[in-house]
N, C-alpha and C positions, 0 to 999 in steps of 0.2 A: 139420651144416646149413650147407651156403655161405651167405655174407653176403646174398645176390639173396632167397636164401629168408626170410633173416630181417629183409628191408626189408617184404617180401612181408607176411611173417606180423603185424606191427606196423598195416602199413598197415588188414589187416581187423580187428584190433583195433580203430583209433581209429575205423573207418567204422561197425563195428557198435556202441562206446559212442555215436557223436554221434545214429545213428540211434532207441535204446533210450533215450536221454535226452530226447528231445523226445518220446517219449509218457512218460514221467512228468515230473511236477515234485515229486514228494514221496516214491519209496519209494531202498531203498537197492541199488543194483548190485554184484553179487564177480564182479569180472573178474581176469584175470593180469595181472603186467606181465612186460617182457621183458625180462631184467639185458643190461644195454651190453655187459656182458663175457664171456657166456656164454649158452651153444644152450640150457642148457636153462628149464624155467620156475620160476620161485620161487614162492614161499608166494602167495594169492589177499590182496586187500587190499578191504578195505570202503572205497567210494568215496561218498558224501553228494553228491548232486545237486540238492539243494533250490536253489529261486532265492526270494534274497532277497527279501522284501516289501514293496512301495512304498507310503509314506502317500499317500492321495491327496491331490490338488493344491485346493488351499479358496480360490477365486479372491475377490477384495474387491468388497461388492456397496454398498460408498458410499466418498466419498473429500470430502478437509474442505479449508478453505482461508481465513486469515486477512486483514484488510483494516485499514490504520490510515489514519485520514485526522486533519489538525490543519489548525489554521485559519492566517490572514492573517500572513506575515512582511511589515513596512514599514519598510525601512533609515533613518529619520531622521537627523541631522545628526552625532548625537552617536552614534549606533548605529556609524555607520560609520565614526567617529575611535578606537572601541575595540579595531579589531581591528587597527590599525596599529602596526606596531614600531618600533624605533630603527633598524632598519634601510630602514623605508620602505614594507617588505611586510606585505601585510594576512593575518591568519587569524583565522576564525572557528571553529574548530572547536569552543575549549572552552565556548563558550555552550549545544553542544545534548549537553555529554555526559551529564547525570542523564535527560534523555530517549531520550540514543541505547538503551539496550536494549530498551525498548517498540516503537522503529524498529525494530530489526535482528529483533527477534524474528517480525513480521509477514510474512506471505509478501508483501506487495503494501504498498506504501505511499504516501500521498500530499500534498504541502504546498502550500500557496499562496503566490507572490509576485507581490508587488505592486509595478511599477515598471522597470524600465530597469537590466542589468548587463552594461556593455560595455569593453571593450578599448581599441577603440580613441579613446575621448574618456574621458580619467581625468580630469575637472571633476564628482567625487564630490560630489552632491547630496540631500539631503530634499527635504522637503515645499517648495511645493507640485509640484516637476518631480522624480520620481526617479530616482538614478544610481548605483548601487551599484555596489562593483569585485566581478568577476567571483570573487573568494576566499566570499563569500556564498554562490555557488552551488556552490563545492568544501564547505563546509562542510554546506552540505545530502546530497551524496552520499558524504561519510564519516560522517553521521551516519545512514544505511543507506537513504534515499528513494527510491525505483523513480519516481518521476512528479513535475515541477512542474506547476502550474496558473496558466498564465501570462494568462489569460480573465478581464482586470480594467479598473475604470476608468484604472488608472496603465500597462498596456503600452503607450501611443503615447507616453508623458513626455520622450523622445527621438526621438519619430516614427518613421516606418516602419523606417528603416537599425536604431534602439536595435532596435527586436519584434523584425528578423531576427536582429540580433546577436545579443542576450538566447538567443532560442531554440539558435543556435548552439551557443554556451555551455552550454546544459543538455546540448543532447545530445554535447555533447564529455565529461563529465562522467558518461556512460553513463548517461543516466536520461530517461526519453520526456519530450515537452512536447505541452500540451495546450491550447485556449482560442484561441493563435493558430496560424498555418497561414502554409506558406511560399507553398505555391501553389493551383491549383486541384485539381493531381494526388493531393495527400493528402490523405486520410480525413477526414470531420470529426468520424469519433468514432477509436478506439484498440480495440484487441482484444487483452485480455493472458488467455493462460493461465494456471491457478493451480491446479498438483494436477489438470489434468482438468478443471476447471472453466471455462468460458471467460465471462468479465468486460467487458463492454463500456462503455466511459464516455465520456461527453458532456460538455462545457462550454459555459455561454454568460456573459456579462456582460451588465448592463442598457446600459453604455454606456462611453465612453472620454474622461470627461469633456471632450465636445466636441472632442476633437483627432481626432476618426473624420471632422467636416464636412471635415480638410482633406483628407480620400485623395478618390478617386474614387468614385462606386457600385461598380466593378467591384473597385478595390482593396481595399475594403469589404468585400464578396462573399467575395474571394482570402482576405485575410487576418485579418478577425476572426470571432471567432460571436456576435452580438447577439443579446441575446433577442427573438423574435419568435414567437407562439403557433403559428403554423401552420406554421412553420420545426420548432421542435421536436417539435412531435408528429408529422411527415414524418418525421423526421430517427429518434426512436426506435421509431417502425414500421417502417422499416427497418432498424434494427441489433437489436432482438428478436430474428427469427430465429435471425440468425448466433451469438447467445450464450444462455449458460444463466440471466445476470442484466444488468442493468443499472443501472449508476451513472451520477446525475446530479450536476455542478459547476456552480452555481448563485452566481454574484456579482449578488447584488439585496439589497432591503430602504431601510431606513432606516439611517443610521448615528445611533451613540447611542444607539436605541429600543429596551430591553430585552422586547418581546416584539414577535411577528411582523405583522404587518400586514396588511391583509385582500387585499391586490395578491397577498402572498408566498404565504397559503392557496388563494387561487383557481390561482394558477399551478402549488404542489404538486398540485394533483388534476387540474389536467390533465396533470401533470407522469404520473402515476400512473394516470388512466385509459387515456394513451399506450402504456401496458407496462413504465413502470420501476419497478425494484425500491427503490432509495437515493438520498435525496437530499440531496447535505450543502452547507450556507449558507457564505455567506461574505459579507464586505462591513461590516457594521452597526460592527465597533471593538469590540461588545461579546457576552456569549453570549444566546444567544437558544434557546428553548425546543427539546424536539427530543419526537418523537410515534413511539408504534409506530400502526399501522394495521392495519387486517384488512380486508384487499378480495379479492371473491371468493374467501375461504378462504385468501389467502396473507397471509404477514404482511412487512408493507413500512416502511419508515423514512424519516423525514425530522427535519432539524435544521434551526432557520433560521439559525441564525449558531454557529461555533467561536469567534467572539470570534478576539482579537490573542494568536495564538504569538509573534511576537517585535514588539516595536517600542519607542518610546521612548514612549508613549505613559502619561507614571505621574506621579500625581500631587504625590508627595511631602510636602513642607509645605504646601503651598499649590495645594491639588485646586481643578480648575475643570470645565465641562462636559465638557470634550474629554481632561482627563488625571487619570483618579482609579481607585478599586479596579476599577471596572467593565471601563474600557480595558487596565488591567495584567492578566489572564486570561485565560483562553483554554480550550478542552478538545480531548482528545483522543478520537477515535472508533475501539473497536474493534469489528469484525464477525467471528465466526464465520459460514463459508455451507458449504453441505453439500449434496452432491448423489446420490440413489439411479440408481447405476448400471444398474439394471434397467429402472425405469419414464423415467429421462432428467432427474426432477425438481430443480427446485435449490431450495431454502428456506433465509431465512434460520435459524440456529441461537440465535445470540447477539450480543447487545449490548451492550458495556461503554463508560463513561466516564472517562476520568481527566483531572480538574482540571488547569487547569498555569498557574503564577503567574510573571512576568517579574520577576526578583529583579535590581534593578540596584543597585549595588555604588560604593566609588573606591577605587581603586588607583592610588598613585603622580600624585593628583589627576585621574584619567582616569576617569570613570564605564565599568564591565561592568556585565557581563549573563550571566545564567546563565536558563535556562528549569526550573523547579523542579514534578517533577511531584507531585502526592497523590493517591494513589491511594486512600490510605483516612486515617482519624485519630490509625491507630496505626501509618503509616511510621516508617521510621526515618528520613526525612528530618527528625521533628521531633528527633531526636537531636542533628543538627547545627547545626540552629537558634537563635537566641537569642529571646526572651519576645516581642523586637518583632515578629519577621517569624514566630513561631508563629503569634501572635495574628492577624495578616493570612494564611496559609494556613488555618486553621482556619473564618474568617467567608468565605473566596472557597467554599474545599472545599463548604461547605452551603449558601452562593447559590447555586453552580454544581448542583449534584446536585438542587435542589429544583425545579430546572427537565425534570431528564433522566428518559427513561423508559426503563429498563432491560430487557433481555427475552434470557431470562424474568424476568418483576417479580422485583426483591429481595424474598426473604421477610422 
């Protein structure tokens, strides 16, 4: 057989297996094959044409997504001599590490400050004008924060130049700012993704203790969010649609007043008949009660006060109104939300609390500060603790918790 023949006779080989193959998928073919090195034909060979079996494909029919929010940092005089070196530079970082894993852990997180962090005038101030150096707010985003909330009576403390700087600063720091506004071109709410889930959040302040008389109406307008009833309930009817939930930042209330106020309840329900989902307090120095709700079959959340995450605010030996157990506390907010990818719904899942105690400290005659969380009675934080400062987490832990409503309820 010349070589032509035996190109030949291969080719109707391989035409007539690929065509005898595609009507079965499962029985077995005895074809020849053709030795490279010789005319004639060799032994027949059992050839298996099975095609392998594919699992099918189980596409995901909900998708989850977690939220932390904590309350008011307020750099005071001494707050912001602690994180100074011998070198002159300031860092904050190791104050939020017992809390940083609670951060990092969350897909979405969020903090509140209060006050003025700018560059370019280092005349580092507390109360009552704030000026914190910009290392404040590096320490917030190694300590894992996606969001400041900078929609408080203290962002004009340096007037309009501090608000833009301040904001500057966050988002050089990779992390959105919310509350004030550069111009009119941007958003007055935020749309963050999360897992599929899109998150929509608002802020307003009650006021800028009167340093808002000295802008304009218009620069008013541009750059803060004041609470105003028919402002806000505009404001969250039109960002409903666009999201699957919405969060609202709320700086109101009383400060000092350990439970909410009838101003605070009337403005959650409209806060809540508008279409939002969450609404978390800020403002009061101290914690303030927080509710689940059930409206129209959905179940919604509000807190009126986290209380003070960081400030100097502690009474020591000698408590008075303004600096005692109440003002050293604070809580943290976590949300599980969940969303059924079929019908589009989002609900909330879950709601946790964790207590958190501003542990201040001397070192080297320089008062820290550490944010100390408890989560429950039996951390191991009480490990490292000594009898004084147990005994001060243990009676915060069950103030704090005897206000919160869990959900699902703790059994």
């Amino acid at each position: 057989m010349t070589r032509t023949n035996k190109i030949g006779l291969f080719s109707c080989i391989i035409i007539f297996l690929m065509f005898f193959s595609a009507c079965t998928t499962s029985e077995k073919l005895t074809v020849f094959e053709v030795s490279p090195t010789s005319s004639s034909l060799i032994s027949p060979t059992s050839i298996a044409t099975a095609v392998p079996t594919q699992e099918p494909v189980v596409l995901p029919t909900k998708t989850t997504a977690s939220i932390l929010s904590a309350g008011d940092v307020i750099m005071h005089d001494a707050l912001i001599r602690s994180g100074k070196g011998e070198n002159g530079l300031y860092n904050y970082n190791s104050i939020f590490t017992r809390v940083k894993p609670y951060i990092e852990e969350a897909d979405y997180s969020i903090i509140s400050f209060e006050g003025a962090c700018m560059e370019t005038d280092d005349n580092y101030t507390g109360y009552p004008l704030f000026n914190a150096p910009p290392d404040i707010i590096s320490a917030f985003s190694h300590a894992g924060f996606d969001m400041v909330n900078n929609g408080n009576n203290h962002c004009l403390d340096r007037g309009l130049a501090g608000l833009l700087e301040t904001r500057s600063i966050i988002k050089q720091k990779n992390m959105q700012v919310i509350g004030t506004f550069n111009d009119f071109t941007e958003p007055r709410h935020k749309i963050q993704d999360l897992n599929g889930i899109k998150v929509g959040i608002l802020s307003y302040t009650y006021g800028c203790n009167m340093n808002e008389n000295r802008l304009t109406e218009e620069e008013r307008n541009k750059h803060l969010s004041l609470i105003d009833k028919d402002k806000i309930q505009n404001e969250i009817e039109v960002l409903s649609p666009l999201v699957d939930l919405v969060v609202v930042l709320m700086h109101w209330g009383t400060e000092y007043r350990l439970d909410q106020s009838k101003e605070q309840m009337e403005l959650a329900d409209l806060i809540f008949q508008s279409g939002a989902d969450i609404i978390l307090g800020s403002h009061p120095h101290v914690v303030e009660p927080s509710e689940i709700r059930q409206i129209d079959g959905e179940t919604k959340y509000v807190i009126y006060s986290m209380g003070n995450f960081l400030s100097n605010q502690i009474g020591g030996e000698n408590p008075n109104a303004r600096n005692n157990d109440f003002t050293q506390e604070g809580v943290m907010v976590s949300f599980e939300i969940e969303k059924d990818l079929i019908s589009e719904k989002t609900r909330i899942i879950s709601v946790k609390h964790i207590p958190t105690w501003i542990h201040r400290f001397t070192e080297d005659n320089i008062y820290k500060y550490s944010i100390v969380p408890i989560p429950s009675l039996d951390d191991e934080v009480f490990n490292e603790a000594d009898a004084k400062l147990a005994e001060k987490l243990i009676s915060s832990y069950n103030r704090t918790m005897e206000k919160m409503q869990e959900y699902p309820a703790s059994q």
